[in-house]
Legacy VTK file of the C-alpha trace (Angstrom):
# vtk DataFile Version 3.0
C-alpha trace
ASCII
DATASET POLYDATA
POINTS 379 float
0.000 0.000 0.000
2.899 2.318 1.229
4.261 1.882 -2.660
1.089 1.865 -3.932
0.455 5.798 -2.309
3.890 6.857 -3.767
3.069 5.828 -7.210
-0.167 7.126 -7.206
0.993 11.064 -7.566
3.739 9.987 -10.178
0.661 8.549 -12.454
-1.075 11.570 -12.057
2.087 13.585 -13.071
2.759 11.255 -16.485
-0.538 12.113 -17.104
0.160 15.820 -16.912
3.529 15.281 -18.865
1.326 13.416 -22.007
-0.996 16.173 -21.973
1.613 18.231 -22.647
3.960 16.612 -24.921
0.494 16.161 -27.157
0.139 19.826 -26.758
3.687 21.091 -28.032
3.494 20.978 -31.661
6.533 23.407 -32.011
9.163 22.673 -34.971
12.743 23.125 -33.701
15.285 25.367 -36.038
18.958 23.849 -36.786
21.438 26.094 -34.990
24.895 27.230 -36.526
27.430 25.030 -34.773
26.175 21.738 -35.602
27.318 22.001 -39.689
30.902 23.154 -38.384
31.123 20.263 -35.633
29.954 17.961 -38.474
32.460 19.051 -40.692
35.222 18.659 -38.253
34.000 15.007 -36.686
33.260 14.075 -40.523
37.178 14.977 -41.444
38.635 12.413 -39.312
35.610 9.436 -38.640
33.780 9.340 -41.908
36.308 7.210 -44.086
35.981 4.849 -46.410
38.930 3.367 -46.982
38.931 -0.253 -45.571
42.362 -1.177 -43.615
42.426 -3.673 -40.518
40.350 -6.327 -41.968
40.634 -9.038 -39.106
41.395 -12.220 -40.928
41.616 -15.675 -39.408
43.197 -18.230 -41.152
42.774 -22.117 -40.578
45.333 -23.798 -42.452
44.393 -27.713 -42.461
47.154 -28.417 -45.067
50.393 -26.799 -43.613
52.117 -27.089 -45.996
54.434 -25.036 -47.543
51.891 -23.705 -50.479
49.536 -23.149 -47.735
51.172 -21.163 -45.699
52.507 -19.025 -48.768
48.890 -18.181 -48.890
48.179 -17.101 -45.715
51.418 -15.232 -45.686
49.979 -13.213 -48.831
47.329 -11.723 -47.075
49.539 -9.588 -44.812
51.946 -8.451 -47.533
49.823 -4.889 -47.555
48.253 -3.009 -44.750
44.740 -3.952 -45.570
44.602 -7.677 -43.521
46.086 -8.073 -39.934
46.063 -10.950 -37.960
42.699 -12.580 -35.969
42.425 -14.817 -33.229
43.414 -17.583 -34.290
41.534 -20.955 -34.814
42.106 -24.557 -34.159
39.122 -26.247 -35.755
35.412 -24.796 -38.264
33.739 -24.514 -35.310
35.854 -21.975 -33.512
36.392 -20.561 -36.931
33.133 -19.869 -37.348
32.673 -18.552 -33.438
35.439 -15.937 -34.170
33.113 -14.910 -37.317
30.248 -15.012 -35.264
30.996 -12.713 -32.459
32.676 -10.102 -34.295
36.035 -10.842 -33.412
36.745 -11.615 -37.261
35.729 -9.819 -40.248
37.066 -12.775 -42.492
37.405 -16.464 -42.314
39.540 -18.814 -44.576
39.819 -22.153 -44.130
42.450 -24.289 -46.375
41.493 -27.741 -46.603
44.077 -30.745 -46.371
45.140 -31.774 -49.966
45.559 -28.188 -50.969
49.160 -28.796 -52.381
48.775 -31.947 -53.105
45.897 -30.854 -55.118
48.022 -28.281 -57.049
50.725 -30.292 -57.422
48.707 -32.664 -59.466
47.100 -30.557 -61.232
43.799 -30.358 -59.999
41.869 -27.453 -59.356
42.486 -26.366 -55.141
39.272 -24.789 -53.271
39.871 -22.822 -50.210
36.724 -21.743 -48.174
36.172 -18.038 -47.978
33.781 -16.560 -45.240
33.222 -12.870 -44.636
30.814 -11.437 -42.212
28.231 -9.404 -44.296
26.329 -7.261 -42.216
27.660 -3.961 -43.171
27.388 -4.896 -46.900
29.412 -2.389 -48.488
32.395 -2.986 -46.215
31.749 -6.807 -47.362
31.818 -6.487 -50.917
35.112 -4.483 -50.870
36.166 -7.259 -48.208
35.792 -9.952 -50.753
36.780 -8.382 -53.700
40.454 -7.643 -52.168
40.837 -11.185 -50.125
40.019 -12.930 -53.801
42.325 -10.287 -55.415
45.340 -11.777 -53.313
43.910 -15.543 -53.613
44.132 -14.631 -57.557
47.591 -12.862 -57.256
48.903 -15.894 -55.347
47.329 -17.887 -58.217
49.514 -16.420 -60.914
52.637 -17.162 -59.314
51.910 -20.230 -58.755
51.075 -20.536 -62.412
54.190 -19.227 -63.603
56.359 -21.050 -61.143
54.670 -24.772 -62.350
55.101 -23.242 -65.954
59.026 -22.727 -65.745
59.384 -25.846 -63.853
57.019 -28.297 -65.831
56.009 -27.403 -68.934
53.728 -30.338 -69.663
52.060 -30.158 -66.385
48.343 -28.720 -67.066
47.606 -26.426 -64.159
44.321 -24.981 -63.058
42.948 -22.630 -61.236
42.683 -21.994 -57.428
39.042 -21.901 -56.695
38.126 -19.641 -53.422
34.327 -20.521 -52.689
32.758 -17.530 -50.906
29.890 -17.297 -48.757
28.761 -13.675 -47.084
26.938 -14.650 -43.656
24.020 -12.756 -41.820
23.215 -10.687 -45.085
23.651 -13.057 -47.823
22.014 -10.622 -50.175
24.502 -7.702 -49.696
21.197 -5.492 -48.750
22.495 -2.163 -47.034
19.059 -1.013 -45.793
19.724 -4.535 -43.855
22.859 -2.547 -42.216
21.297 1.059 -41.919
18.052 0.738 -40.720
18.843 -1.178 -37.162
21.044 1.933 -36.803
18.157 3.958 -37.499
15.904 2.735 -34.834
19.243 3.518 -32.282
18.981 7.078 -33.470
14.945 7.259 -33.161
14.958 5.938 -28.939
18.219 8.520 -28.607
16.134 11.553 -29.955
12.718 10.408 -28.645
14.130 10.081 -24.996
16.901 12.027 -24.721
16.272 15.257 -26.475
12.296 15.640 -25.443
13.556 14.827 -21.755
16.122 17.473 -22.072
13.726 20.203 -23.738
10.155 19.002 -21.474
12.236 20.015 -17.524
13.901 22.846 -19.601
10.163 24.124 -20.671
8.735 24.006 -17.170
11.481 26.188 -16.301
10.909 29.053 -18.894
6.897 28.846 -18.305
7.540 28.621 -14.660
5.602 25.594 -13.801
8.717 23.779 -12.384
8.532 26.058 -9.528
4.452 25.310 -9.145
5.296 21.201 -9.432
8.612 21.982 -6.314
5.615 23.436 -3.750
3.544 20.547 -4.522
3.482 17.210 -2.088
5.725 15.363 -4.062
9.092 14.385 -3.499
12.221 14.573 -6.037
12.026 11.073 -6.677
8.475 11.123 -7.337
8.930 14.488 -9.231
12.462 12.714 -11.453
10.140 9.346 -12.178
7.147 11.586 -13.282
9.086 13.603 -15.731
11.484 10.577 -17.539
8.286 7.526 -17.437
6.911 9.528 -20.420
9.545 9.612 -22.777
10.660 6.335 -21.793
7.267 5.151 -22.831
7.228 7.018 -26.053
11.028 5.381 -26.989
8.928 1.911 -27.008
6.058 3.234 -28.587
8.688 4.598 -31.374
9.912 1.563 -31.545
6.531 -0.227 -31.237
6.012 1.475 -34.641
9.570 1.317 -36.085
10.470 -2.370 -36.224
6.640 -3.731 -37.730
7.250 -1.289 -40.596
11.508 -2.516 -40.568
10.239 -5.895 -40.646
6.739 -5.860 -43.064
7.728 -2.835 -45.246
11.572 -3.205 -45.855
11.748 -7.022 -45.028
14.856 -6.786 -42.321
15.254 -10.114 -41.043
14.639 -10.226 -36.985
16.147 -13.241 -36.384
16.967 -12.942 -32.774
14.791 -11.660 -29.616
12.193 -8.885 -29.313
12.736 -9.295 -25.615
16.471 -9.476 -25.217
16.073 -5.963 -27.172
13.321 -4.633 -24.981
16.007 -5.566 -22.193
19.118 -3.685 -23.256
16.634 -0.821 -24.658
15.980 -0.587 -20.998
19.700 -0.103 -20.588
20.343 2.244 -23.351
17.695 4.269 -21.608
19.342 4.870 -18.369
22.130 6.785 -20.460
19.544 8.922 -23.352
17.379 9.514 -20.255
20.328 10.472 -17.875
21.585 12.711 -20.573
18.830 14.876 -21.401
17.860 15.152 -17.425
22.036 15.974 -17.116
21.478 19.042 -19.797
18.520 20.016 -18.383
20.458 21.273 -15.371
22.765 22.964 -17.307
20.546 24.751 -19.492
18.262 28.108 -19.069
15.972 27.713 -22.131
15.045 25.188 -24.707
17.563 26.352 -27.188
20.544 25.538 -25.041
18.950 22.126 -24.166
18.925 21.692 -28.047
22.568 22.348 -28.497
23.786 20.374 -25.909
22.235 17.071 -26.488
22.237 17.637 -30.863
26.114 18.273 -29.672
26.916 15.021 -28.458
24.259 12.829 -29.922
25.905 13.802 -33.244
29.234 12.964 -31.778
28.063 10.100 -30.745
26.290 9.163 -34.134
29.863 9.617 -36.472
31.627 7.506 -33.683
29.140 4.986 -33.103
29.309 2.951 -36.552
26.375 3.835 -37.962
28.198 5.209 -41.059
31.563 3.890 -40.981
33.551 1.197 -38.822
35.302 2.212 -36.201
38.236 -0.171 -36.822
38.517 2.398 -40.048
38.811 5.827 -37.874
42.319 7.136 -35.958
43.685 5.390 -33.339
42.692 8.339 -30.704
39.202 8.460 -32.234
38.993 4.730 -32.124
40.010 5.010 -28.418
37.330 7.570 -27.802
34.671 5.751 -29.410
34.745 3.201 -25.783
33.115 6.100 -24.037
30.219 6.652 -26.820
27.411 4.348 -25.325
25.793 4.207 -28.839
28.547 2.144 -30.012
27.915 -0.267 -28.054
23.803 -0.563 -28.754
24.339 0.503 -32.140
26.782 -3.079 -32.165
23.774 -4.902 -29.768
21.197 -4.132 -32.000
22.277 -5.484 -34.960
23.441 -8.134 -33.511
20.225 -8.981 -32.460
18.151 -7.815 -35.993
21.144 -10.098 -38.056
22.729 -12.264 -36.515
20.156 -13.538 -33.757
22.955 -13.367 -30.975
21.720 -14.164 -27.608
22.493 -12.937 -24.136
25.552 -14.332 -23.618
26.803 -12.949 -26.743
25.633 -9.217 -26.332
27.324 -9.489 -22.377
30.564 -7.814 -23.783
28.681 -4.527 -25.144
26.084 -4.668 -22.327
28.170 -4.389 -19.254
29.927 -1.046 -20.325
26.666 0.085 -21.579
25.248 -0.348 -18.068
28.234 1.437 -16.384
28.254 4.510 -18.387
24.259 4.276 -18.297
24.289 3.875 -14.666
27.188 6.780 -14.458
25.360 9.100 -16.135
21.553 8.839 -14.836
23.424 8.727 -11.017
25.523 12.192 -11.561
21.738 13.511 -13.336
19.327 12.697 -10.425
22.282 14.083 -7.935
22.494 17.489 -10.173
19.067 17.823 -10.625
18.013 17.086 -7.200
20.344 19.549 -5.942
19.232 22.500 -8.452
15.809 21.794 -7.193
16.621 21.899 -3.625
LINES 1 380
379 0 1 2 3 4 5 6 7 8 9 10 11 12 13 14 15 16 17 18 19 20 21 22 23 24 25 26 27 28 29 30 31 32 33 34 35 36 37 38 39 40 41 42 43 44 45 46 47 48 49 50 51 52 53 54 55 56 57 58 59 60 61 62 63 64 65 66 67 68 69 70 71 72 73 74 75 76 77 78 79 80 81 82 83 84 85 86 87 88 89 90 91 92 93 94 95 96 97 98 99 100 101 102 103 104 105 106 107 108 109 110 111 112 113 114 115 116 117 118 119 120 121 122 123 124 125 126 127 128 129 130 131 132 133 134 135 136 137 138 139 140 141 142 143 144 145 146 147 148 149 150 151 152 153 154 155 156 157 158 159 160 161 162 163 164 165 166 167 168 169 170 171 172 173 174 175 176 177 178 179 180 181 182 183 184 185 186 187 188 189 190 191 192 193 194 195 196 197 198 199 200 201 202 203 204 205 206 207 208 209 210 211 212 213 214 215 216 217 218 219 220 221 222 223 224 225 226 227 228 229 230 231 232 233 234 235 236 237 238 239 240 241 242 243 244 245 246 247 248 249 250 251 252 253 254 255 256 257 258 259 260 261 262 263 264 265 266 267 268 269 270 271 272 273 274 275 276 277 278 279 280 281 282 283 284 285 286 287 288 289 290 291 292 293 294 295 296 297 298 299 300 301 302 303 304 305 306 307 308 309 310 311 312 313 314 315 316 317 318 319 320 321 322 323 324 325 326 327 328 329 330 331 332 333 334 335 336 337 338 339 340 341 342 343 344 345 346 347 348 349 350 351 352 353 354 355 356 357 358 359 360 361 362 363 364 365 366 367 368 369 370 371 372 373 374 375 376 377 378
């Protein structure tokens, strides 16, 4: 019952906060500094040349042909070296959980295979969720399979004429988005950006509002306390993040056919997550900000930051090492990484543990120094 009466007063202030929301119908105007911090971020983070391709070789053969192959790869500054693998299975793991962009497996009888003049297949797997990155992927791993091809072509051919020699055969497979489709890679990024903007910005811009019309002050003489007063204003937008989303992924799914292959609830879950750091942030620049327009620039500031660092565009692998570095404190990273894990590649908890945890901590971080800030202001 005791809970029961605490909640009650919160209700009756989400009410009060969907009333309004409904009511503010204002369009917000770009600002100046956002094309010029665009500009700047965009200069460094959005590239698109491909380097640090994580490749992960399992050579079955070992022989010396073999391992001239695998050798071949890191003769440029494109491949470097993955984890390595002692068997498919853990080959495919590595492929799985995004610790390798590329797979090859060379099966036993390679050499022999060449040496007799039979045509040699080598098994070529590359992880195809961001499709564009996965095209150019393939098209320079079967550039070096063909370059390592022609030398072996002219070596037989000086050394036995009458052998007949053909042609190394790399079989390729592209997993998780077979068909190369890049709405398949975009669009899970997409929803990210929609709960960010829903949740963070409108919190930001709603306690910034009650300031300027002064019913802040009205809601601080009232019975309730700044817990009550905290959940009242942030239940709202947290609902309307799920109700965005509610709406987002039927039309993803029906209208532009993205495979969900792994769980709405799992999502629901780290959503939950995610929102404890969109939620903490607009409440945190609502304490730093006099009107709406400062609330704006504040959160746009860093929710474009942490869109260009995030991998929504671009991989991070591809970006400078002290951007790379600063891309561990951009919590969007890590959900932008969760959720398309989930939408693709159907990964499970387990899986998603290494992006959740330092989701959580920043999350938790950041909604802990908000409620402190904002408490205080208000006191």
């Amino acid at each position: 019952m005791k809970s029961l009466r605490w909640f009650i007063p919160v209700l009756h202030l989400v009410k009060k906060e969907f009333r309004q929301i409904l009511r503010d119908r204002k369009m917000l105007r770009m600002v100046f500094m956002m094309p010029i911090m665009q500009l700047l971020i965009l200069g460094y983070a959005a590239t698109t040349d491909l380097k640090n391709i994580r490749l992960t070789i399992l050579d079955q053969d070992n022989s010396p042909d073999s391992r001239r192959l695998a050798e071949a790869f890191f003769q440029n500054n494109l491949f470097v070296h993955g984890p390595a693998a002692a068997g498919q299975t853990e080959m495919e793991e590595h492929l799985f959980r995004g610790r390798a962009d590329v797979t090859i497996w060379i099966p036993r009888g390679y050499a022999n295979d060449l040496a007799s003049g039979r045509t040699a297949e080598i098994a070529l797997a590359v992880d195809g969720v961001n499709s564009n990155a996965a095209g150019r992927t393939l098209g320079y791993a079967q550039a070096v399979v063909r370059q390592e091809e022609t030398r072996l072509l002219e070596q037989k051919r000086l050394s036995q004429p009458a052998l007949k020699i053909h042609r190394v055969d790399a079989v390729s497979r592209f997993f998780y988005n077979p068909e190369l489709e890049s709405r398949n890679y975009m669009i899970p990024g997409i929803a990210v950006i929609l709960v960010t903007m829903i949740s963070g910005m409108m919190t930001g811009m709603a306690i910034v509002r009650e300031k300027e019309m002064g019913t802040l002050e009205q809601l601080l003489v009232t019975p309730l306390s700044p817990r009550q007063l905290i959940a009242g204003k942030l239940i709202p937008f947290a609902v309307l993040a799920f109700v965005e989303l509610g709406i987002a992924i039927p039309l993803a799914v029906f209208w532009f056919h993205l495979p969900l292959v792994g769980s709405l609830l799992l999502f629901a879950g780290c959503t939950l997550v995610y929102l404890l750091v969109t939620l903490g942030g607009g409440l945190l620049a609502s304490t730093v900000s006099h009107t709406q327009q400062q609330a704006m620039f504040t959160i746009w500031f860093f929710t474009i930051f942490g869109i260009l660092t995030s991998g929504y565009f671009y991989p991070v692998e591809n970006m400078p090492r002290w951007i790379y570095l600063l891309t561990y404190a951009n919590p969007m990273r890590f959900f932008m990484s969760i959720t398309r894990g989930i939408f693709l590649k159907g990964v499970q908890l387990g899986d998603v543990v290494q992006d959740l945890i330092p989701l959580f901590i920043i999350g938790t971080i950041t909604f802990t120094v908000a409620v402190l800030r904002f408490r205080k202001r208000i006191a």
